[in-house]
MDAnalysis code that builds the backbone (N, CA, C; Angstrom):
import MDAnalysis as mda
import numpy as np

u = mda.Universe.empty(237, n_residues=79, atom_resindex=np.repeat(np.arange(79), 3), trajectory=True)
u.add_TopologyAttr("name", ["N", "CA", "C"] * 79)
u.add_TopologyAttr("resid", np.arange(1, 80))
u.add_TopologyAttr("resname", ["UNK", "UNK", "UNK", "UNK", "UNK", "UNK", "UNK", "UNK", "UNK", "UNK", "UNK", "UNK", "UNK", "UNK", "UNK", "UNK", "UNK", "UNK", "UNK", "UNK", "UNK", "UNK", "UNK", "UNK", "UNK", "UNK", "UNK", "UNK", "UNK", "UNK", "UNK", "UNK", "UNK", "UNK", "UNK", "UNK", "UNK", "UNK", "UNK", "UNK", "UNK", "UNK", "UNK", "UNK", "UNK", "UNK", "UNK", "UNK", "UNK", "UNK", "UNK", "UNK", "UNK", "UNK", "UNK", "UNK", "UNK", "UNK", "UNK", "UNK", "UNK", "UNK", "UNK", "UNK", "UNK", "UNK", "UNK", "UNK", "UNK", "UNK", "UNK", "UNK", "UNK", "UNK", "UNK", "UNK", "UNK", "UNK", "UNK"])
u.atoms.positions = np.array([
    [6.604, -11.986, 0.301],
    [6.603, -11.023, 1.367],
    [5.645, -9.903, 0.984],
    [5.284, -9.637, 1.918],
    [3.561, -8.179, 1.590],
    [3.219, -8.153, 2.546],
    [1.756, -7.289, 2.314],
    [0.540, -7.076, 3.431],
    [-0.141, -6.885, 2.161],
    [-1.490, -7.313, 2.813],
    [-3.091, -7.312, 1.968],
    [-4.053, -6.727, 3.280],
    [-4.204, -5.309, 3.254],
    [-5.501, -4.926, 3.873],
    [-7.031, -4.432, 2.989],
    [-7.980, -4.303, 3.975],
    [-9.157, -4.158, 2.823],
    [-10.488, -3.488, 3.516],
    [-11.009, -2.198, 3.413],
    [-11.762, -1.376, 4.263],
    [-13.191, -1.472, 3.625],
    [-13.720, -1.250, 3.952],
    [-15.541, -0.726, 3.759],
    [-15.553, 0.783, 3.308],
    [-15.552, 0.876, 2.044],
    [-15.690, 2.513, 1.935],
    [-17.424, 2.702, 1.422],
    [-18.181, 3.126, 1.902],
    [-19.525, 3.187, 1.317],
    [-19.746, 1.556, 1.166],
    [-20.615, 1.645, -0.184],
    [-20.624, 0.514, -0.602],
    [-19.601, 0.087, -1.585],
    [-18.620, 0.169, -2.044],
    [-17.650, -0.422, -2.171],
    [-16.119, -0.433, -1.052],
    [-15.383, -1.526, -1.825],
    [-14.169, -2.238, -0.573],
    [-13.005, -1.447, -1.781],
    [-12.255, -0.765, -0.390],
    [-10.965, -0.360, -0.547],
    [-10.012, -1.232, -0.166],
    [-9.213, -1.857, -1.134],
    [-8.168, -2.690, -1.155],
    [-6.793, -2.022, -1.236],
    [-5.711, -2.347, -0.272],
    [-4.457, -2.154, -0.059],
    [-3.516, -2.989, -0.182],
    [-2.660, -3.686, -1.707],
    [-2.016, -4.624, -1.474],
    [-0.039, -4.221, -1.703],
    [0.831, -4.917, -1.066],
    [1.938, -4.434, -1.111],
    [2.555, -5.586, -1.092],
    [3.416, -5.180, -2.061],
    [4.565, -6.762, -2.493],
    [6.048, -6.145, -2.869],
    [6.554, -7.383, -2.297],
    [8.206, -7.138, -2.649],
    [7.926, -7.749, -3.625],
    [9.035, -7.371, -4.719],
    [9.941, -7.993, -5.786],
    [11.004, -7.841, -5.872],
    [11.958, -8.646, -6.522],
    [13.502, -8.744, -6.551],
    [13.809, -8.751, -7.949],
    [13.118, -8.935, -9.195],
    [13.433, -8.417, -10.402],
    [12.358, -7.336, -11.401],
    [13.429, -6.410, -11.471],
    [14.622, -6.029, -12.198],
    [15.800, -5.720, -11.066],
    [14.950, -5.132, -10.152],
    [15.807, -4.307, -9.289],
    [15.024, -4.624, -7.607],
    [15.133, -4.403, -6.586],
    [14.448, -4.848, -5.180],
    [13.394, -3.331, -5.284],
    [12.292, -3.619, -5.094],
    [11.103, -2.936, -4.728],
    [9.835, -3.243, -4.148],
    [8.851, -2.475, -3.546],
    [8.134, -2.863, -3.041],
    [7.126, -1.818, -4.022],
    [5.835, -2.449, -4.356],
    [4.688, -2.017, -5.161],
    [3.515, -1.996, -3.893],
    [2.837, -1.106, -3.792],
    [1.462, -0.630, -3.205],
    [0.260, -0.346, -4.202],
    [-0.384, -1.461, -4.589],
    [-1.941, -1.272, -5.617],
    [-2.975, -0.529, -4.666],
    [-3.370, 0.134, -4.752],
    [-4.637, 0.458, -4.644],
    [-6.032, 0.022, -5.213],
    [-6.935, -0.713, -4.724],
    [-7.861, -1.005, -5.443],
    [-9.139, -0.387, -4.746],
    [-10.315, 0.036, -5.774],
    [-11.723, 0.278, -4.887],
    [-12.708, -0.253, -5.772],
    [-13.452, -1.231, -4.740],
    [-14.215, -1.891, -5.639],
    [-13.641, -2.832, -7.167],
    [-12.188, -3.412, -6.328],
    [-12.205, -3.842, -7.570],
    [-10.878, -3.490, -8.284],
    [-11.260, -2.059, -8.977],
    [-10.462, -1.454, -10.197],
    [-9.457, -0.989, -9.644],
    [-8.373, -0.987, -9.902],
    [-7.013, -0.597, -9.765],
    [-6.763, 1.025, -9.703],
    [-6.990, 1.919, -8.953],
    [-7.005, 2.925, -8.759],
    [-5.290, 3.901, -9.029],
    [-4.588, 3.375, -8.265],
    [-2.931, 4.040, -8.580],
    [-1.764, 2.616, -7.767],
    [-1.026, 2.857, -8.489],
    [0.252, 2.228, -7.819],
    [1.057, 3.232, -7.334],
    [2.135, 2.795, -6.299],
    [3.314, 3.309, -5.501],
    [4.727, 2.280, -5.277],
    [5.337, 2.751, -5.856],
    [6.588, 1.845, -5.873],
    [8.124, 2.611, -5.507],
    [8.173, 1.983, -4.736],
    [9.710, 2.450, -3.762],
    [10.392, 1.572, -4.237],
    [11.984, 1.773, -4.393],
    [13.056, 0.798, -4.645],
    [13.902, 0.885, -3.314],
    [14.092, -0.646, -2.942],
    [14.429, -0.785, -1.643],
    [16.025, -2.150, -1.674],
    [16.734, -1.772, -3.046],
    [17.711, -2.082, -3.330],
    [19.035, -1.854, -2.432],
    [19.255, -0.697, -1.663],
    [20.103, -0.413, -0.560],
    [19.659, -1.728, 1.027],
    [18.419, -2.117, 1.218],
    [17.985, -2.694, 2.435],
    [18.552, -3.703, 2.445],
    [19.144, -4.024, 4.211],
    [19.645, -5.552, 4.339],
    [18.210, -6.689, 4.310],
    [18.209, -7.308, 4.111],
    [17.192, -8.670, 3.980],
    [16.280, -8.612, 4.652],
    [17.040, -8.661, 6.298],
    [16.388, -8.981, 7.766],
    [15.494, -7.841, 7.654],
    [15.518, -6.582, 7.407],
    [15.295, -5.038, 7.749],
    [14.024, -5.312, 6.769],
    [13.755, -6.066, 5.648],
    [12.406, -5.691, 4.191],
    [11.446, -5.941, 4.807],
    [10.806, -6.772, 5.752],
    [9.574, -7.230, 6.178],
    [8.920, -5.581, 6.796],
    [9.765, -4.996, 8.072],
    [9.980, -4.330, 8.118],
    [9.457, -2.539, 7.984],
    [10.181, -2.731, 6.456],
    [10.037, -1.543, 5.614],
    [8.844, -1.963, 5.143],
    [8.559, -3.216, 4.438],
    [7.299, -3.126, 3.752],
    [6.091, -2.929, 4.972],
    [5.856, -3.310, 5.579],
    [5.499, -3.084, 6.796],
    [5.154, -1.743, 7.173],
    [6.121, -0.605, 7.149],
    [6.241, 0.574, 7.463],
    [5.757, 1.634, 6.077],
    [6.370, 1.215, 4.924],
    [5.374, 1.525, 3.739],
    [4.647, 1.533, 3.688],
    [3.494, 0.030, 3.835],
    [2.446, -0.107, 3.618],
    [1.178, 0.425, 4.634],
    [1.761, 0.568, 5.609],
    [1.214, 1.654, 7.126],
    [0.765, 2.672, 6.557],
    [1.958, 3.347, 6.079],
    [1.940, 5.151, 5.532],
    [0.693, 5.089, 4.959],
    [0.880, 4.069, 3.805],
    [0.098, 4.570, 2.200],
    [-1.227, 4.068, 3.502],
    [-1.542, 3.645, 3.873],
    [-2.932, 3.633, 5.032],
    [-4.146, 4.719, 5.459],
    [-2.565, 5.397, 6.451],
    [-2.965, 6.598, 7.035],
    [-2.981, 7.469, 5.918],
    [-2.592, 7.694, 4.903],
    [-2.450, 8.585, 3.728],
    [-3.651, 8.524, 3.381],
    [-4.159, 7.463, 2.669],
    [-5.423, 7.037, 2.165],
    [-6.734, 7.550, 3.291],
    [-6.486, 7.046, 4.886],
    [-7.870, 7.492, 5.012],
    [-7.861, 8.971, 5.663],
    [-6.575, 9.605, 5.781],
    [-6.860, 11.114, 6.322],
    [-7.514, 11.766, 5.034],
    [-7.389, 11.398, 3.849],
    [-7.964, 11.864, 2.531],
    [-9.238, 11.588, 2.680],
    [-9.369, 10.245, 3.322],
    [-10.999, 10.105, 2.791],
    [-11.742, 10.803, 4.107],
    [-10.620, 11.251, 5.544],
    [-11.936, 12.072, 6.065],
    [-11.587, 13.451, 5.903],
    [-10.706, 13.917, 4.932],
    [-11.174, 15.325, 5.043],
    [-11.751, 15.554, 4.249],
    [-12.488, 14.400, 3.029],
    [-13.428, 14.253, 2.052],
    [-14.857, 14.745, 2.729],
    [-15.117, 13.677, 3.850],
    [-16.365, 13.638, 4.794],
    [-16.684, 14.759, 5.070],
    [-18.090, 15.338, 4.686],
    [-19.099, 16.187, 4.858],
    [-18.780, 16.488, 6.212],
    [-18.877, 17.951, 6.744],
    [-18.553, 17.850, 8.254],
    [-20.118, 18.552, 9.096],
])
C-alpha cells in the first residue's frame, strides 16, 4: 500500500514516495528524494486506524507532504 509521485524541479526530479508498514508498529514513511538522494523522511504511526480507513490516510498524508513541498518551493521562486 503507498503512492509514488515525481515532479520536474529545474533540472533535477523531485520524488515523493509513501509506504505503509506493519512492523514494528503500523506506520506510514514519506521519502523525499531530489535527483535521486534521499533528502528527509516523515513518519506517522497509524497504529489506532481501522484497515478499511489506511489507503485513505496514506492517501491524505501523502497529499499534505505535496502541497507542503511545493508551497516551499514557490515561495523559494524569485518573484
Amino acid at each position: 500500500m503507498g503512492r509514488l509521485d515525481a515532479f520536474d524541479v529545474g533540472p533535477k526530479k523531485l520524488t515523493i514516495q509513501t509506504e505503509f508498514f506493519m512492523r514494528p508498529a503500523w506506520r506510514i514513511e514519506t521519502k523525499i528524494y531530489l535527483g535521486g538522494a534521499l533528502k528527509k523522511v516523515y513518519t506517522e504511526e497509524v497504529a489506532e486506524t481501522q484497515e478499511p480507513e489506511l489507503q485513505k490516510i496514506i492517501n491524505d498524508f501523502h497529499q499534505a507532504k505535496i502541497e507542503e513541498i511545493m508551497e516551499g518551493l514557490r515561495a523559494r521562486k524569485p518573484q
